[in-house]
C-alpha positions as CSV (number, residue, x, y, z in Angstrom):
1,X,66.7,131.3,154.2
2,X,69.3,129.3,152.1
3,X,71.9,131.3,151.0
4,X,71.1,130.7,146.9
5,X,68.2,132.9,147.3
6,X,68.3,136.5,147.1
7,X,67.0,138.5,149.8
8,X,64.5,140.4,148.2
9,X,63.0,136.8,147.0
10,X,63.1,135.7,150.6
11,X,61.6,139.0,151.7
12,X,58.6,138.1,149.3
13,X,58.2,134.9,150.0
14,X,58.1,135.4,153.8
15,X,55.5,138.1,153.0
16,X,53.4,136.2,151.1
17,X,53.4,133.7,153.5
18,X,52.5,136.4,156.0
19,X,49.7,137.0,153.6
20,X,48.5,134.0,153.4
21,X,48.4,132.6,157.4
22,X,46.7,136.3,157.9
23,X,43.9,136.1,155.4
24,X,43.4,132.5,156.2
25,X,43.0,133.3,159.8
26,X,40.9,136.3,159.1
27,X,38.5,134.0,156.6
28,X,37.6,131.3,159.7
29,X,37.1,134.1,162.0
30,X,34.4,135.8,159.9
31,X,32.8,132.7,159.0
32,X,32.7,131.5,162.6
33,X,31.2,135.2,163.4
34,X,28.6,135.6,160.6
35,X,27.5,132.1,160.5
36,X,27.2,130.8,164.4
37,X,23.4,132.4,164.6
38,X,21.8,131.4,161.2
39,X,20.4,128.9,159.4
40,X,22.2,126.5,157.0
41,X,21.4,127.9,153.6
42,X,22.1,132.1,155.0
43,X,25.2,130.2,156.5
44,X,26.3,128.5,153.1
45,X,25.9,131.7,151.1
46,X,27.6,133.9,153.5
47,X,30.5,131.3,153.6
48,X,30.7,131.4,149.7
49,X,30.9,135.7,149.7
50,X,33.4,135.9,152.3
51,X,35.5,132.8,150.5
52,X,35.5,134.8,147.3
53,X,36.1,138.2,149.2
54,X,39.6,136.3,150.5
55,X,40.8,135.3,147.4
56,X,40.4,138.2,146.0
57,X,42.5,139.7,148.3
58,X,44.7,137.5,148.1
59,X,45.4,137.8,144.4
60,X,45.7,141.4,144.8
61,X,48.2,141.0,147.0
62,X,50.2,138.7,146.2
63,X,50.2,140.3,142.3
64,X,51.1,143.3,144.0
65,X,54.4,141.7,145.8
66,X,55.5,139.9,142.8
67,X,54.7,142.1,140.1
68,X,58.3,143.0,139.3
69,X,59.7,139.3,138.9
70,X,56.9,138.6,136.4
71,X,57.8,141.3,134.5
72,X,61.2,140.6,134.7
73,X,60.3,136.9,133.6
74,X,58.4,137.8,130.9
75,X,61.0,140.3,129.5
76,X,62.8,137.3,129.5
77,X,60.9,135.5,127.9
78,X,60.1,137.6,125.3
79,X,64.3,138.3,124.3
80,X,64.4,134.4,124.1
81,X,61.7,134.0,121.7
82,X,63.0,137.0,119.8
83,X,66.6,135.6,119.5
84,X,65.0,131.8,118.9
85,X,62.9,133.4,115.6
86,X,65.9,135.5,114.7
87,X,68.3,132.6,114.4
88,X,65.7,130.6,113.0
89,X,64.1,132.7,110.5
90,X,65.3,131.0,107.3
91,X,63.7,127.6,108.6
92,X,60.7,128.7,109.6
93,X,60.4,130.6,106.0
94,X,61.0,127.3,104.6
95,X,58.4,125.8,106.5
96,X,55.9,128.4,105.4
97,X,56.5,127.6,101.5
98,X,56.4,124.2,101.8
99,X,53.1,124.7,104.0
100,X,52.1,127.0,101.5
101,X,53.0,124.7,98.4
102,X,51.0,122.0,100.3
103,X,48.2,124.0,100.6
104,X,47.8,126.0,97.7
105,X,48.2,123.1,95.5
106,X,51.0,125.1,93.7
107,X,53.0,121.9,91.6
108,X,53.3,118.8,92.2
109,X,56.4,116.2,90.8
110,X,57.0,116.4,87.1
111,X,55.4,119.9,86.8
112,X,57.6,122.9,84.9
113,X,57.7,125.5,86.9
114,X,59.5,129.1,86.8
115,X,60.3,131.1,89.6
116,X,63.0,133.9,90.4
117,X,64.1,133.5,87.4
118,X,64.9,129.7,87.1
119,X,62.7,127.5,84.9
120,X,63.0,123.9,85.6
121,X,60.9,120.5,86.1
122,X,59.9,119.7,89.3
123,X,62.1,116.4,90.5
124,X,61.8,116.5,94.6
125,X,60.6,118.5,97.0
126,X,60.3,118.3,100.3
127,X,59.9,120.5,104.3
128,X,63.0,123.0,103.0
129,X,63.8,122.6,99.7
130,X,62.8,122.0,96.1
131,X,65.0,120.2,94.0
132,X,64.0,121.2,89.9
133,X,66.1,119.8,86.4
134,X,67.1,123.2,84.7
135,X,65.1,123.8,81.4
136,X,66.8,126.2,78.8
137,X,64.9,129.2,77.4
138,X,61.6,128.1,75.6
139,X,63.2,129.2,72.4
140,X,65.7,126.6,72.7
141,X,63.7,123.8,73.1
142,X,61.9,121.9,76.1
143,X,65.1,119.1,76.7
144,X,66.7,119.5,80.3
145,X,70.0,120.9,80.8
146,X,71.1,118.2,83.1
147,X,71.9,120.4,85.6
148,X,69.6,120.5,89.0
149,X,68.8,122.9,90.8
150,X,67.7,123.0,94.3
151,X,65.7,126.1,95.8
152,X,64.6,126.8,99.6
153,X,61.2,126.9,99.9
154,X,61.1,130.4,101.6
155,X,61.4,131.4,97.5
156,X,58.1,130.7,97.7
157,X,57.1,133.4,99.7
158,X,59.1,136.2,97.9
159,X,58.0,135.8,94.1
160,X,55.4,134.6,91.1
161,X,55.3,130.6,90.9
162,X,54.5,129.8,87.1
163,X,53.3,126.4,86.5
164,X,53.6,125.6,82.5
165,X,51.7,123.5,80.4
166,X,53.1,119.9,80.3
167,X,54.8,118.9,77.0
168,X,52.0,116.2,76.0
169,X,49.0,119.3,76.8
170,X,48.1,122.8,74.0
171,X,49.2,125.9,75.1
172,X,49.6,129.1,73.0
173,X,53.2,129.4,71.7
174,X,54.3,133.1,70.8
175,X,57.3,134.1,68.7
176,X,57.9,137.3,66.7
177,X,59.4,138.0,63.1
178,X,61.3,140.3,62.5
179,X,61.8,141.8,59.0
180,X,63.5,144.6,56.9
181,X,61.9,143.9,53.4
182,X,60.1,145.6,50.3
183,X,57.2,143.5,50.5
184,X,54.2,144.2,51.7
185,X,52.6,143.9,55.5
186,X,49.7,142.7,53.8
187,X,51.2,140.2,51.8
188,X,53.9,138.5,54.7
189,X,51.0,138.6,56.9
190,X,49.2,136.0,54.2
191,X,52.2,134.0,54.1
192,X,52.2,133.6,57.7
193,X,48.9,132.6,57.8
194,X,48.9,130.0,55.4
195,X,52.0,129.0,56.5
196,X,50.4,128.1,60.2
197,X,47.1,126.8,58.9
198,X,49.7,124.3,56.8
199,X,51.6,123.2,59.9
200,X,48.5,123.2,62.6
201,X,45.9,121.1,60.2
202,X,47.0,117.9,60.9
203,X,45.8,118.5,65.1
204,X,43.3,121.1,64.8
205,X,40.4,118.9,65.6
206,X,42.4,117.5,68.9
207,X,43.5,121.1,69.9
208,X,40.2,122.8,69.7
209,X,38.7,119.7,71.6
210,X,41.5,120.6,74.2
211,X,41.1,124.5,74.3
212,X,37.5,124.0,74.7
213,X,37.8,121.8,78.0
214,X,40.6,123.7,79.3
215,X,38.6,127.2,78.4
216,X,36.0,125.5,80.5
217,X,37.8,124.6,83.4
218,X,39.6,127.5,84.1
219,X,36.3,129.7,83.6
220,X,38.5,132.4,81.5
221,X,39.4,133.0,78.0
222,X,42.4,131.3,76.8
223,X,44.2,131.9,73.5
224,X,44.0,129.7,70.8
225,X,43.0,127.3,68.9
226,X,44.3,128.0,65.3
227,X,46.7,131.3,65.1
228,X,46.7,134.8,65.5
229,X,49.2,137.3,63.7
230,X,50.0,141.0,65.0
231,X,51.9,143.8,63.1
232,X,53.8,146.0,64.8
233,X,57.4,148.0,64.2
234,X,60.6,147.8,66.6
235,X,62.8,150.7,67.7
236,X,64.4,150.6,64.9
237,X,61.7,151.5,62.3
238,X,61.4,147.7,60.8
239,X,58.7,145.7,60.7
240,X,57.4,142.9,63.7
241,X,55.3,140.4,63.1
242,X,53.8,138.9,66.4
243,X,53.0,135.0,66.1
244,X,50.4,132.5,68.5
245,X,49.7,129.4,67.0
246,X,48.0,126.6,69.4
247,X,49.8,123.5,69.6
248,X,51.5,121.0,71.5
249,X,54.3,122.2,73.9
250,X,56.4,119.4,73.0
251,X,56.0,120.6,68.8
252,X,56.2,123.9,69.5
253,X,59.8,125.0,68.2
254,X,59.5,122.1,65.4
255,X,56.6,124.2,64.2
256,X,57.6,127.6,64.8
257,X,60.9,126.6,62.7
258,X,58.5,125.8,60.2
259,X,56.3,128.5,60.0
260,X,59.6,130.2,59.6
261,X,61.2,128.6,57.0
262,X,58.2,128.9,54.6
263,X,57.8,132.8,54.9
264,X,61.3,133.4,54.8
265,X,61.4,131.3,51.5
266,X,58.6,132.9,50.2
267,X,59.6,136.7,50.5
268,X,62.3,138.6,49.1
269,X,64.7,139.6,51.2
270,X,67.8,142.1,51.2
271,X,68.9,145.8,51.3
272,X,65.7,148.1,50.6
273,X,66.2,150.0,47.4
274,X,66.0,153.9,48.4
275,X,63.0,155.7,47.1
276,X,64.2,158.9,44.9
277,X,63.5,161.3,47.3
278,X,66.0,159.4,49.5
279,X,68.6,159.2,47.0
280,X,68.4,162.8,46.5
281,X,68.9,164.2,50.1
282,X,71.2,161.3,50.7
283,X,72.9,162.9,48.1
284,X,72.8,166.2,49.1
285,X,74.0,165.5,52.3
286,X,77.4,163.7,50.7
287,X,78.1,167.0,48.4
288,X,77.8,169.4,51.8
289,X,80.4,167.0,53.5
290,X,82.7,166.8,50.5
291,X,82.2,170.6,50.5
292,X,83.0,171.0,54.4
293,X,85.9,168.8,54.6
294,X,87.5,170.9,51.3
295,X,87.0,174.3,53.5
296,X,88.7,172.8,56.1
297,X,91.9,171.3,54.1
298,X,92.6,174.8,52.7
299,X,91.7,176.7,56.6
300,X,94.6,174.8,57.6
301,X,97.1,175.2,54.6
């Protein structure tokens, strides 16, 4: 055998060559034995069992002679395809969100989108990346930052994907007041409201033509149109108003501002005058100070 081939390779292959001249031998010498004294049709079938019989054997065998070098193959096989998705991983994980962008119908170019964190327009995207212009926070307005911003797609397999409302489509815009003041809830709440009736009634009709289509669409309630206002309180003990008004997500701080500036103007603000039983334990609670601090003056003289 040639010297590149290791013995116990040559001493298989010589055995399964053995194999092979034996059973072929021992297959003519049935068929010439069990078919020399029958008719054509017997003779055809017994040909056909003792054919399969052979091959059989011959599977058997030879599976049994090179059962180790298979395995040993497909050992191999399986460490290279191992180390080839190991060292590939990232790509393939970018193939999967792009696949999955593609076929989920997640955004498309010129969508605002925010994931991981980032909120951005969508500008390019393609097999391994997604290239987005940076948006600031929603309370600073809807202008880019002029910075881009380009994710791997694998993002897209590890978080949320929001989708926003396009500035030219309604959307419900929330902001909260906050407000330390000796008016009352009922009273700001009023303001409020025809504060945002003032500033929505120019668009109402369009808006609750558009919050009835896109209700419709989507097959869920959606907030809107017109305003809502919560009360609540913060940590702090002071009061929180909690604002939706349905508009345009381009006009949405212009109007917010708005709604602002005509509650604020409207309501008097400044330090809250203590009620007399305030006064009175703030009080008491000076004179036992004054009193402690004198105790300790004369302890240490």
């Amino acid at each position: 055998m040639p010297f590149f081939i290791p013995s116990h390779v040559a001493d298989n292959i010589a055995l399964s060559l053995m194999i092979l001249a034996g059973v072929t031998v021992s297959r003519w010498t049935v068929e010439w034995a069990v078919t020399r004294s029958c008719d054509a049709l017997a003779a055809r079938r017994r040909r056909f069992t003792i054919r399969a019989i052979c091959n059989a054997a011959i599977a058997i065998a030879l599976l049994g002679i090179w059962l180790s070098e298979i395995q040993n193959i497909m050992f191999s096989l399986a460490a290279v395809m191992v180390a080839l998705v190991v060292a590939t991983k990232e790509l393939l994980m970018c193939v999967a969100g792009s696949v999955l962008r593609f076929g989920g119908h997640l955004f498309k170019v010129g969508d605002r989108i925010e994931l991981t964190g980032i909120h951005g327009e969508v500008i390019d995207h393609g097999l391994f990346s997604t290239t987005i212009m940076e948006l600031p926070p929603h309370h600073l307005g809807h202008a880019g930052t002029g910075r881009m911003v380009m994710l791997p797609n694998s993002i897209l397999l590890t978080g949320p994907v929001r989708v926003e409302p396009q500035p030219r489509q309604y959307a419900p815009h929330r902001f909260t007041l906050t407000l330390e003041t000796q008016a009352s809830p009922r009273e700001i709440v009023g303001h409020i409201k025809a504060a945002a009736t003032e500033a929505l009634a120019g668009d109402l009709d369009r808006a609750t033509r558009f919050h009835r289509l896109t209700a419709g669409k989507a097959g869920a309630d959606i907030a809107g149109p017109g305003h809502e206002v919560a009360v609540a309180t913060s940590d702090l003990g002071k009061l929180q108003f909690h604002i939706m008004i349905y508009c345009l997500v381009k006009d949405a701080r212009a109007l917010e501002q708005t709604i602002l500036l005509d509650v604020l103007e409207k309501l008097p603000l400044g330090e809250r005058t203590p009620r007399p039983a305030e006064a009175k334990a703030w009080a008491e609670i000076a004179r036992q100070l004054r009193e402690g601090t004198g105790q300790r003056r004369e302890a240490a003289a």
